[in-house]
C-alpha positions as CSV (number, residue, x, y, z in Angstrom):
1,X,-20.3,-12.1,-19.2
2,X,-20.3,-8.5,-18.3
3,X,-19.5,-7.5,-14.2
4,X,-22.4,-6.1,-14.3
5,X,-24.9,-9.0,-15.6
6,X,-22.8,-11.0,-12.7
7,X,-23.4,-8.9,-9.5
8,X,-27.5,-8.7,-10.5
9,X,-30.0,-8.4,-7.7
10,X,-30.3,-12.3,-7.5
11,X,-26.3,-12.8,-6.9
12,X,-27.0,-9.9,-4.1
13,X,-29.2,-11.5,-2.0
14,X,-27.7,-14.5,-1.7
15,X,-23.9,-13.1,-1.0
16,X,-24.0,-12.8,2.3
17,X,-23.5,-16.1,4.6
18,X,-24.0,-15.2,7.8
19,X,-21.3,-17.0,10.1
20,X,-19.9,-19.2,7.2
21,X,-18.1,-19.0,4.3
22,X,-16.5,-15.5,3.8
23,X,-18.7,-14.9,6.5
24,X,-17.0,-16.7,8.9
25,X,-15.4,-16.0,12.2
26,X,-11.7,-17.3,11.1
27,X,-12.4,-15.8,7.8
28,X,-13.2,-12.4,8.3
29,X,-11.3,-11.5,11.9
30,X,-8.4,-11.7,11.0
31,X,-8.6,-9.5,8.0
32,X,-10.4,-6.8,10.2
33,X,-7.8,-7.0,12.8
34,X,-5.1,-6.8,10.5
35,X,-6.9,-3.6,8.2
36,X,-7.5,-2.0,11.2
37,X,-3.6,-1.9,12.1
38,X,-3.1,-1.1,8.6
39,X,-4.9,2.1,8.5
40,X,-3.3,3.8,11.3
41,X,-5.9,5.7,12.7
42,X,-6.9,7.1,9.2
43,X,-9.6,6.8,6.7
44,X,-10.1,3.8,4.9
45,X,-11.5,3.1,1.2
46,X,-12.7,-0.1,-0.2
47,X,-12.5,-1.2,-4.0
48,X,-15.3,-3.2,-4.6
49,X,-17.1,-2.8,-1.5
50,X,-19.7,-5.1,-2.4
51,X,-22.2,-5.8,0.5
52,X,-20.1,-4.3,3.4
53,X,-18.3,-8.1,4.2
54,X,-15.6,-6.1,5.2
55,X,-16.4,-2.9,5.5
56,X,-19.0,-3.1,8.1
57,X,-16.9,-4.4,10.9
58,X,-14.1,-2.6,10.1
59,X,-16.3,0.9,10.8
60,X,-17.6,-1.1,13.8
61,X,-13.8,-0.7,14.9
62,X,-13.7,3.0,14.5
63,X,-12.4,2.9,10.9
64,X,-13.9,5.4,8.9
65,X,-14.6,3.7,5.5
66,X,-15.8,4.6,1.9
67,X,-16.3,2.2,-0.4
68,X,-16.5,2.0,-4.4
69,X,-18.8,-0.5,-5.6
70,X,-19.7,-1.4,-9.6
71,X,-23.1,-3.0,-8.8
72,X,-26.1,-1.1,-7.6
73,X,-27.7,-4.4,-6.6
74,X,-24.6,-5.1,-4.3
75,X,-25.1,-1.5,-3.0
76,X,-28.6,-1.6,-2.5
77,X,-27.9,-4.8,-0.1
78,X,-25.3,-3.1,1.7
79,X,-27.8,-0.2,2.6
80,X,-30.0,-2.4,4.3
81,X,-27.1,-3.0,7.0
82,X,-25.3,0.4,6.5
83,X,-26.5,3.8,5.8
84,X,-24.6,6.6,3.9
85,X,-23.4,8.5,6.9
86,X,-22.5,5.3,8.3
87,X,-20.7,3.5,4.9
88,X,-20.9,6.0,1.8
89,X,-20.5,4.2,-1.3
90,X,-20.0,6.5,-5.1
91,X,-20.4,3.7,-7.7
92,X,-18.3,3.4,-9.8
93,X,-15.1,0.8,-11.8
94,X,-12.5,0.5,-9.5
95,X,-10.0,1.3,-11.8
96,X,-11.1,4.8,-12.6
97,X,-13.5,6.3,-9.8
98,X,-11.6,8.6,-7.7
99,X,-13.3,9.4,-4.4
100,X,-11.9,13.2,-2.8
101,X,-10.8,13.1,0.8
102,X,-7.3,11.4,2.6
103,X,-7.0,7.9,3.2
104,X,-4.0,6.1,4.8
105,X,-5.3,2.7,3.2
106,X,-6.6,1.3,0.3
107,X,-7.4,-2.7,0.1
108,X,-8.7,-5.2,-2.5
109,X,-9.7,-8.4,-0.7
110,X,-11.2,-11.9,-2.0
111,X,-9.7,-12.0,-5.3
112,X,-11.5,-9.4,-7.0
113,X,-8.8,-7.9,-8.4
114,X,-8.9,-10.6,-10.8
115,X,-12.7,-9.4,-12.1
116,X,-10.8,-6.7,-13.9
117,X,-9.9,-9.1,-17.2
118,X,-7.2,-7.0,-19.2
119,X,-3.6,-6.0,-17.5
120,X,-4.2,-2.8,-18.7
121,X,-7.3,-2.3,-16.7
122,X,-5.5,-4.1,-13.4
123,X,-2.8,-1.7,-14.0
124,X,-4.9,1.1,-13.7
125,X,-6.3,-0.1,-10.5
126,X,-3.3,0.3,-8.9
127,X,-3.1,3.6,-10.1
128,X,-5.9,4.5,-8.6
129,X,-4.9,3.2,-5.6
130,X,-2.1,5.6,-5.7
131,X,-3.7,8.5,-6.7
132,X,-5.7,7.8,-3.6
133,X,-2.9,7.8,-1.2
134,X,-0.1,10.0,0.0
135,X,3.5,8.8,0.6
136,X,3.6,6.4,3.5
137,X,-0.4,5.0,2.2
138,X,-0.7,1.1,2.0
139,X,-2.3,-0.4,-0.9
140,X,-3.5,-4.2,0.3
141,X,-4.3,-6.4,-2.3
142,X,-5.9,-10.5,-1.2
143,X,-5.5,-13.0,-4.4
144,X,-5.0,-16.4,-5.0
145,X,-2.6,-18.1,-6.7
146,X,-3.2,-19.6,-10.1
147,X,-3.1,-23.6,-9.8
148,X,-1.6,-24.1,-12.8
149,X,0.6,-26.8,-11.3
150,X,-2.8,-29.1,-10.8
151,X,-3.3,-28.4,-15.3
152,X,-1.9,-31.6,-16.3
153,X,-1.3,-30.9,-20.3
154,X,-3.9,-31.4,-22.6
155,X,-6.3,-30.7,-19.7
156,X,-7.9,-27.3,-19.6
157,X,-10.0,-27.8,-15.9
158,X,-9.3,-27.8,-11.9
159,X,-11.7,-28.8,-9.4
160,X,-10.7,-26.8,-6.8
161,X,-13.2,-27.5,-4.1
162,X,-15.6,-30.4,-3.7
163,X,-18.1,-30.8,-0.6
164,X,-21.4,-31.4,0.5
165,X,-23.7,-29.8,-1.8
166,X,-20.8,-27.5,-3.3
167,X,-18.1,-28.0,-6.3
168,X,-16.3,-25.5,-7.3
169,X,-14.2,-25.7,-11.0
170,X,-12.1,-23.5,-13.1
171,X,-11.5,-23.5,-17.0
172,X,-8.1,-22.0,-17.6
173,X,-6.7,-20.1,-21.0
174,X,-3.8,-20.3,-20.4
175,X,-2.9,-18.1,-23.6
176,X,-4.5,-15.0,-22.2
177,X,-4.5,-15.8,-18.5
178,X,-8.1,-15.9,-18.9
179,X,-10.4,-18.5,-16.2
180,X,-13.9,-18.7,-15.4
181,X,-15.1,-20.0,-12.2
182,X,-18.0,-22.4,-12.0
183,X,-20.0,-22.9,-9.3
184,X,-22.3,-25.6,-9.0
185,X,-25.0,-26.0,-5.7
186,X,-26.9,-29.0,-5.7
187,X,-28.8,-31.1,-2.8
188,X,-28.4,-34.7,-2.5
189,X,-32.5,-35.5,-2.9
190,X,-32.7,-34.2,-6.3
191,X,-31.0,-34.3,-10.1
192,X,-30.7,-30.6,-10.1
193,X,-28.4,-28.1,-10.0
194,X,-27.3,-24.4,-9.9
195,X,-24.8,-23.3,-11.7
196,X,-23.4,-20.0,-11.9
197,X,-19.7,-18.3,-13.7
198,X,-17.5,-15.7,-13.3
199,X,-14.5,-14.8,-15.3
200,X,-11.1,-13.4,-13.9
201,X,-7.8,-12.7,-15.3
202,X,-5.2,-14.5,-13.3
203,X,-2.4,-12.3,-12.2
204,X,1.3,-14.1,-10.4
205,X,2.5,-12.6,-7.5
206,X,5.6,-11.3,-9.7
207,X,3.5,-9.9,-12.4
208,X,1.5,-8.0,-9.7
209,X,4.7,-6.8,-8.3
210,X,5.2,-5.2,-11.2
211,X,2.3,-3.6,-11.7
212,X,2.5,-2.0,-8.1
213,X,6.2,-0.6,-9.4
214,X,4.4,0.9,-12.2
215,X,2.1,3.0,-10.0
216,X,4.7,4.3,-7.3
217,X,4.4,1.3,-4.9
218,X,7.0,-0.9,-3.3
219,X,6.0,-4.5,-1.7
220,X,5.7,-3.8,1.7
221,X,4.7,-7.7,3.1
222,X,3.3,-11.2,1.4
223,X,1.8,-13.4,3.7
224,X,0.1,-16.8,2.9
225,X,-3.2,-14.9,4.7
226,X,-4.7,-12.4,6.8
227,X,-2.7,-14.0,10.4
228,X,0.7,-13.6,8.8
229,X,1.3,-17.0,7.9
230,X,4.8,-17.6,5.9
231,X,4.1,-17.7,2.1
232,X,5.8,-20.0,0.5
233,X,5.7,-22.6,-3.1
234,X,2.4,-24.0,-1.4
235,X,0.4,-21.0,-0.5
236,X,-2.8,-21.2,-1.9
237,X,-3.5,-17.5,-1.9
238,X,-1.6,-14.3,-0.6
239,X,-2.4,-11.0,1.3
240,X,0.1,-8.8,-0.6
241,X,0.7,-5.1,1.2
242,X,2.3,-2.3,-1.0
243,X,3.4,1.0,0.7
244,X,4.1,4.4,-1.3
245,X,7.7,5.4,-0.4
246,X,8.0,8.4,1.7
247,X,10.6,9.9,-1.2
């Protein structure tokens, strides 16, 4: 399953939830507020900009924002919100496409980190990060946190989420750190179902720790999410902000 294949016109147009989901109010505020504080009155760039979820409000703040995006589909969608002077987008693999210009923040939200599915590729994105900032530039990585503790032995599966009309389940390889997400949509008046995949490489929070070292960066903040929430053994997921030292 190639990133490309995954993000096709089809994913695209159904991405964007309106009000729910990602979409939602308590979902997407409080990473806007907290980007906004982040960037400090400077210029923001995106990784994976996908169809503006993010973006979008944050220029609505008075961020100025650039995003890099792998799919052309996912761009396309975003231009029917956003225009280039508004958004501009260079496509590109966000762990080699250097946009010119100064930025005070870089961010990574909703996992997608994990998309990339070697370390030496997720290393690289945090190079690029850093070769996008100067010293005193925040990198801002959201991820979840592997549930391997829910992998009985012998098991290779999690359900992660189950609701009306949704579950969600991951196949782990626990040798390479390799899972692929299934997602399976379904009403309750028929036999049939959607199903689609993606494949991640999982990362810790210590192993990405590293990997920001690597590049130049020092952990800044981890919160359990975007209101500052104490992370802790039972956080679910982080919001992880690395800074590049002044010296």
């Amino acid at each position: 399953m190639r990133q490309e294949d995954i993000w096709d016109a089809e994913t695209a147009k159904s991405y964007d939830t309106p009000g729910t989901g990602m979409f939602a109010p308590d979902v997407l505020t409080p990473a806007v507020d907290r980007l906004a504080v982040l960037a400090g009155g400077g210029r923001a760039l995106e990784f994976a900009v996908g169809t503006g979820r993010v973006a979008i409000p944050l220029v609505e703040r008075g961020v100025p924002v650039t995003g890099i995006e792998l799919s052309t589909a996912m761009v396309a969608r975003l231009r029917e919100k956003a225009d280039e002077s508004a958004l501009p987008v260079v496509v590109g693999d966000m762990a080699t496409t250097f946009v010119p210009g100064d930025f005070t923040l870089v961010y990574l939200v909703y996992n997608t980190i994990s998309n990339l599915l070697t370390q030496d590729e997720q290393v690289e994105c945090f190079r690029n990060a850093a070769r996008h900032l100067p010293p005193g530039g925040r990198f801002v990585v959201e991820l979840w946190v592997p549930e391997l503790r829910a992998l009985p032995p012998g098991r290779e599966a999690t359900v992660w989420l189950n609701e009306p009309g949704y579950i969600g389940l991951d196949t782990y390889d626990v040798l390479n750190q390799h899972v692929v997400s299934h997602h399976f949509r379904f009403t309750d008046d028929t036999r049939e179902a959607t199903l689609s995949r993606s494949p991640h490489r999982y990362i810790w929070p210590a192993e990405l720790d590293l990997m920001a070292r690597l590049a130049g960066f020092e952990l800044e903040s981890r919160h359990a999410d975007w209101t500052g929430a104490p992370f802790t053994a039972e956080s679910r997921s982080h919001v992880s902000t690395y800074v590049k030292p002044l010296a």
